[in-house]
MIFITOR-18553 format. One record per residue: residue number from 1; residue in three letters; x, y, z of N, C-alpha, C, CB in turn. Coordinates in nm, 4 decimals. Glycine has a CB too. Layout:
! MIFITOR-18553
NUM, ALA, X, Y, Z, X, Y, Z, X, Y, Z, X, Y, Z;
...
***
This chain:
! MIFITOR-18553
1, UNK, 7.6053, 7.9728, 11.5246, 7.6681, 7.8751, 11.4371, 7.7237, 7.9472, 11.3146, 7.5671, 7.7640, 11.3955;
2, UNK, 7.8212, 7.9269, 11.2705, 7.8814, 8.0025, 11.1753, 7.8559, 7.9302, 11.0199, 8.0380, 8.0158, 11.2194;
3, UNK, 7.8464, 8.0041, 10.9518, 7.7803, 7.9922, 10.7784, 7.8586, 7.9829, 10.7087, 7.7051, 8.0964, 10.7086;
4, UNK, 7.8673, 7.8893, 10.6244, 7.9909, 7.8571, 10.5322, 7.9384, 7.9774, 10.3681, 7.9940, 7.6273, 10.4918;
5, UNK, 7.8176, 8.0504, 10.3983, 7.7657, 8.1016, 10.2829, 7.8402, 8.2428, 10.3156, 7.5913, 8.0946, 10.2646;
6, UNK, 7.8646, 8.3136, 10.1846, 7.9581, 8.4028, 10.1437, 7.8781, 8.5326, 10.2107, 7.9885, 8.4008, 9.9720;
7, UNK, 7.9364, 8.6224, 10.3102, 7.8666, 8.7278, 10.3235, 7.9323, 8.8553, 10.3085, 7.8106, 8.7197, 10.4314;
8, UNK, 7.8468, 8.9739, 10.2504, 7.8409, 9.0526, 10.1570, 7.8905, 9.2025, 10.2505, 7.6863, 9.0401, 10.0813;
9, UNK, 7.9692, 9.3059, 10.2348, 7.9429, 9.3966, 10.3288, 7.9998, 9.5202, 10.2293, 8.0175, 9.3654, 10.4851;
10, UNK, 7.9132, 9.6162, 10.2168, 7.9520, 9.7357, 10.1652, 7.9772, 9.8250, 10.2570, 7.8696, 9.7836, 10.0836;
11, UNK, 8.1239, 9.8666, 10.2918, 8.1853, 9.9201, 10.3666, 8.2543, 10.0863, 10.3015, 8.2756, 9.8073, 10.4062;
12, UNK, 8.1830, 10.1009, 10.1901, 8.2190, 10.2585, 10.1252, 8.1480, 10.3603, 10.1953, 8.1748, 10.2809, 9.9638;
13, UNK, 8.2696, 10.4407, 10.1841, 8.2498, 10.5711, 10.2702, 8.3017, 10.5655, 10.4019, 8.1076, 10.6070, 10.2866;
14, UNK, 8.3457, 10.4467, 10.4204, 8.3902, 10.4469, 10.5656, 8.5145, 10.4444, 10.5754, 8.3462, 10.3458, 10.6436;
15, UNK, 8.5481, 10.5450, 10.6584, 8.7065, 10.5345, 10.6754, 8.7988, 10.4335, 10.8035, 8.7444, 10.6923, 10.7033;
16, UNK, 8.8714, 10.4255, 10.7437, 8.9858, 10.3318, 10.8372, 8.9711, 10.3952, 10.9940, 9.1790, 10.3568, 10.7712;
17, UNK, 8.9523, 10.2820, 11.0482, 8.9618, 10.1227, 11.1076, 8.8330, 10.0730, 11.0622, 8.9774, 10.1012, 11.2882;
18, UNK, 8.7578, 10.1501, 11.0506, 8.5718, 10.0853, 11.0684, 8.5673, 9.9734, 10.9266, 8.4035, 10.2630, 11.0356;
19, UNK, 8.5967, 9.9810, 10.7968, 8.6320, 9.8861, 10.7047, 8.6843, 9.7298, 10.8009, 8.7609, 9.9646, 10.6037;
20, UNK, 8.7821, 9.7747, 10.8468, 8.8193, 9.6439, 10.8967, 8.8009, 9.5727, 11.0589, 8.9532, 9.6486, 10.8669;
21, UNK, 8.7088, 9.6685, 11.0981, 8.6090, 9.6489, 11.2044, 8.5306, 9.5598, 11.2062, 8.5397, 9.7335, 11.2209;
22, UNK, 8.4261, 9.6210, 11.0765, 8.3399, 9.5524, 11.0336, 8.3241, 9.4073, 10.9896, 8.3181, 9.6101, 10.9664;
23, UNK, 8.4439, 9.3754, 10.9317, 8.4901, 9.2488, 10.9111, 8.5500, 9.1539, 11.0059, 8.5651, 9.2609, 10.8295;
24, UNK, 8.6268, 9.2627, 11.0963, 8.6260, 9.1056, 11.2185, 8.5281, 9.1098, 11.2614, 8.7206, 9.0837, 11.3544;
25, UNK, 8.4174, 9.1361, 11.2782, 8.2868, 9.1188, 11.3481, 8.2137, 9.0068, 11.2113, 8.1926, 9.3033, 11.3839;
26, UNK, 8.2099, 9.0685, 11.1278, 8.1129, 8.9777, 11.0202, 8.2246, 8.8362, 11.0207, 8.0862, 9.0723, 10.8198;
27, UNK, 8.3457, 8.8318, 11.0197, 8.4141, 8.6639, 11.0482, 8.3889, 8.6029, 11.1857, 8.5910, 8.6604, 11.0390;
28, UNK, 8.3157, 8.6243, 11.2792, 8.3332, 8.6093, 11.3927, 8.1515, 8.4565, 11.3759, 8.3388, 8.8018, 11.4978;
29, UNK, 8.1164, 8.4778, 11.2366, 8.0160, 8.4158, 11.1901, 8.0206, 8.3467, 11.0823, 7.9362, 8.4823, 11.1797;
30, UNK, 8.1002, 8.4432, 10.9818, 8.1381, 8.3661, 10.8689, 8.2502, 8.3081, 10.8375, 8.1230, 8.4204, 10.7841;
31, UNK, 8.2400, 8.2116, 10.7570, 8.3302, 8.1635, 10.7219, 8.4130, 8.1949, 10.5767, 8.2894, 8.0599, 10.7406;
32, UNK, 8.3503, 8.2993, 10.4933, 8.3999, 8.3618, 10.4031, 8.3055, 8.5033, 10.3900, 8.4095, 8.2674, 10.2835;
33, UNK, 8.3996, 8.6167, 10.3647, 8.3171, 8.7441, 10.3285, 8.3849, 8.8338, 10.2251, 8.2915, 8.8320, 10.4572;
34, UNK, 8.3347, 8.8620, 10.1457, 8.3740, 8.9919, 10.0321, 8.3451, 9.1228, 10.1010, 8.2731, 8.9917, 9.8784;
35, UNK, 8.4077, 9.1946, 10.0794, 8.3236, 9.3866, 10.1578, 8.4399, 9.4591, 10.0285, 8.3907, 9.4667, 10.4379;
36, UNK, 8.3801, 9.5406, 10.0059, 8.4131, 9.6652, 9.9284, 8.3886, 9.7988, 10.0398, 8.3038, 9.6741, 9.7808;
37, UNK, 8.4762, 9.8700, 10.0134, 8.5968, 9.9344, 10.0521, 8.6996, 10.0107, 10.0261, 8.6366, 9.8882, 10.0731;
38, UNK, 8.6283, 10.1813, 9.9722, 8.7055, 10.2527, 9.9166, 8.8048, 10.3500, 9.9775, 8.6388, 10.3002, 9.8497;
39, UNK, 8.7993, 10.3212, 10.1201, 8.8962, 10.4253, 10.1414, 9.0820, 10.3543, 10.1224, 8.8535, 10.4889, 10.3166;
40, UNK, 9.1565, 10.4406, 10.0926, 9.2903, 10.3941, 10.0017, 9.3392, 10.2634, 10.0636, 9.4258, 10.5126, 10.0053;
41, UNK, 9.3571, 10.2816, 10.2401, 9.4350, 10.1782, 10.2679, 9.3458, 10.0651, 10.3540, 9.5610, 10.2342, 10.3422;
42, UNK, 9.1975, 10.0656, 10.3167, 9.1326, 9.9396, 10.3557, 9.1792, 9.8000, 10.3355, 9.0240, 9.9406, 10.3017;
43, UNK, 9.1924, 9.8064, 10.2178, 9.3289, 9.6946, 10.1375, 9.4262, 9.6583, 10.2376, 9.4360, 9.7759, 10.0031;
44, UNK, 9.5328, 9.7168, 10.2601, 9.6447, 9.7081, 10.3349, 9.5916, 9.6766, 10.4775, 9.7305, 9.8364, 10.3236;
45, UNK, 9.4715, 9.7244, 10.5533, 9.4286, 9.7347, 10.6623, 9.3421, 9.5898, 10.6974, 9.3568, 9.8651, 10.6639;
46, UNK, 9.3029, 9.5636, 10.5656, 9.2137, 9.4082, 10.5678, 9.3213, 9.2644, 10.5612, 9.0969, 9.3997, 10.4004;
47, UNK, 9.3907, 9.3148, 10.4324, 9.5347, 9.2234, 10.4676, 9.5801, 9.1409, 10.5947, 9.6428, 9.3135, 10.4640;
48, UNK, 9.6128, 9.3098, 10.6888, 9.6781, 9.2448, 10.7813, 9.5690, 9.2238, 10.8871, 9.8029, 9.3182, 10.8259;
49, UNK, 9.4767, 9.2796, 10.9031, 9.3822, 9.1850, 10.9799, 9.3782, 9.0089, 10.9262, 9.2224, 9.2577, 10.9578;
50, UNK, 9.3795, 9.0017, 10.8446, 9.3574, 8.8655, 10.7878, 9.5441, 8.7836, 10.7910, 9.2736, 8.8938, 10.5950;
51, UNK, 9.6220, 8.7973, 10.8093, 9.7593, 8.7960, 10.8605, 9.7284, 8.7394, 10.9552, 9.8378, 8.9109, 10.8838;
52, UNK, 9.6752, 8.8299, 11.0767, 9.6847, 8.8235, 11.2178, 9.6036, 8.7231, 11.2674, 9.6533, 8.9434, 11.2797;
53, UNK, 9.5025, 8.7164, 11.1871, 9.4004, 8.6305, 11.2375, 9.4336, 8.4494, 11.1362, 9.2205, 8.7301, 11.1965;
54, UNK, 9.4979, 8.4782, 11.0503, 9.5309, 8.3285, 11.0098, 9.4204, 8.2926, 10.9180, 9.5378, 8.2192, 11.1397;
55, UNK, 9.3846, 8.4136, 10.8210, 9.2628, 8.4256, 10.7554, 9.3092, 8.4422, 10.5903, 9.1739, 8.5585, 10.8224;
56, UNK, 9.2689, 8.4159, 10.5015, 9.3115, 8.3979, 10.3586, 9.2549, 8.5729, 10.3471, 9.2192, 8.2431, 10.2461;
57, UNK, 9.3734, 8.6227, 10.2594, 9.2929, 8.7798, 10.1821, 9.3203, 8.7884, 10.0356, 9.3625, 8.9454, 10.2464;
58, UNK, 9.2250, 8.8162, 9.9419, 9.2295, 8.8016, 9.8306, 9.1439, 8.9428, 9.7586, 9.1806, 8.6596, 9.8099;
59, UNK, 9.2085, 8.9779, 9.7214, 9.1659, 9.1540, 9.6650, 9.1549, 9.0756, 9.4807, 9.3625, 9.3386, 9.7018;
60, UNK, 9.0174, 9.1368, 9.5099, 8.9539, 9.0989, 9.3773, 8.9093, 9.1783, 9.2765, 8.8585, 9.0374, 9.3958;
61, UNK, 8.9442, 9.3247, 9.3458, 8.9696, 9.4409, 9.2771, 9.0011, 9.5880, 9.3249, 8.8757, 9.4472, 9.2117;
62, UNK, 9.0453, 9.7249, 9.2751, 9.0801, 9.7963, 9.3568, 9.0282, 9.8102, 9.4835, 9.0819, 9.8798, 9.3104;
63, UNK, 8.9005, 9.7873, 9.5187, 8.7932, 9.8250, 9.6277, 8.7220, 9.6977, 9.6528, 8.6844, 9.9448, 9.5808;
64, UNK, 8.7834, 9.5496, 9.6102, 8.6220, 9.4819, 9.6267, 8.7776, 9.3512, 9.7160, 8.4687, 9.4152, 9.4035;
65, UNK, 8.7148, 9.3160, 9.8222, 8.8106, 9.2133, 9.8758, 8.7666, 9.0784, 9.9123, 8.8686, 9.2620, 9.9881;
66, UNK, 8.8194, 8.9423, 9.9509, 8.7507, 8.8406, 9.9991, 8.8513, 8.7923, 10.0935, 8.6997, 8.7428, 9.8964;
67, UNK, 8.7522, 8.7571, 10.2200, 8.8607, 8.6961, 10.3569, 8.8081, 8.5768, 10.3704, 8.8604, 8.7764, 10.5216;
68, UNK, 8.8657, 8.5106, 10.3965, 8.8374, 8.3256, 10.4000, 8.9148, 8.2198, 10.5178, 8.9045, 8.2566, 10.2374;
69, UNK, 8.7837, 8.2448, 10.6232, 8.8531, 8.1716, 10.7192, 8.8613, 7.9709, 10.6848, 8.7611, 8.2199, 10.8700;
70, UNK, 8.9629, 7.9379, 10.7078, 9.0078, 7.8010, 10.6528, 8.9476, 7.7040, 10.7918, 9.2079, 7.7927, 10.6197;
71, UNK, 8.9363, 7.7265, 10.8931, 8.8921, 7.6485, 10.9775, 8.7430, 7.6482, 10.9789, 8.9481, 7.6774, 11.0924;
72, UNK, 8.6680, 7.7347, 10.8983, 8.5351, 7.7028, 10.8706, 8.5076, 7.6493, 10.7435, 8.4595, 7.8077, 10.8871;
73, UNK, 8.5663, 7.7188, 10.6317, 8.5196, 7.7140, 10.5218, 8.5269, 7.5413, 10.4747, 8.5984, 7.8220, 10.4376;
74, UNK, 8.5428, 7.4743, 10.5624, 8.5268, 7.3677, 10.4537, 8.4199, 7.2571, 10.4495, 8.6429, 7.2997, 10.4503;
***
């Protein structure tokens, strides 16, 4: 059953794809998640995962992001 509660993923140190790996797996439950995420183009790489999937992306700072699926979250 998927959780409308915010889940958390520290994804530093990991380099691209695994950042945005990690996150379609953690949406596949949640219905909203933040992950931080320092390698350069995690950003750009979470984006368009969240594009593709019809998922809200909201960069909340250089490294810290939030994806928000709309067919759960409400």
């Amino acid at each position: 059953m998927p959780t409308n509660e915010p889940v958390h993923i520290d994804a530093r140190g990991m380099k691209c794809p695994w950042p945005a790996l990690r996150a379609a797996r953690t949406m596949r439950e949640a219905a909203v998640m933040t992950i931080e995420a320092d390698d350069p183009i995690a950003g750009r790489e979470l984006q368009a995962l969240a594009r593709q999937r019809g998922w809200s992306f909201e960069a909340l700072g250089t490294q810290h992001f939030q994806l928000r699926r709309h067919d759960l979250a409400e």
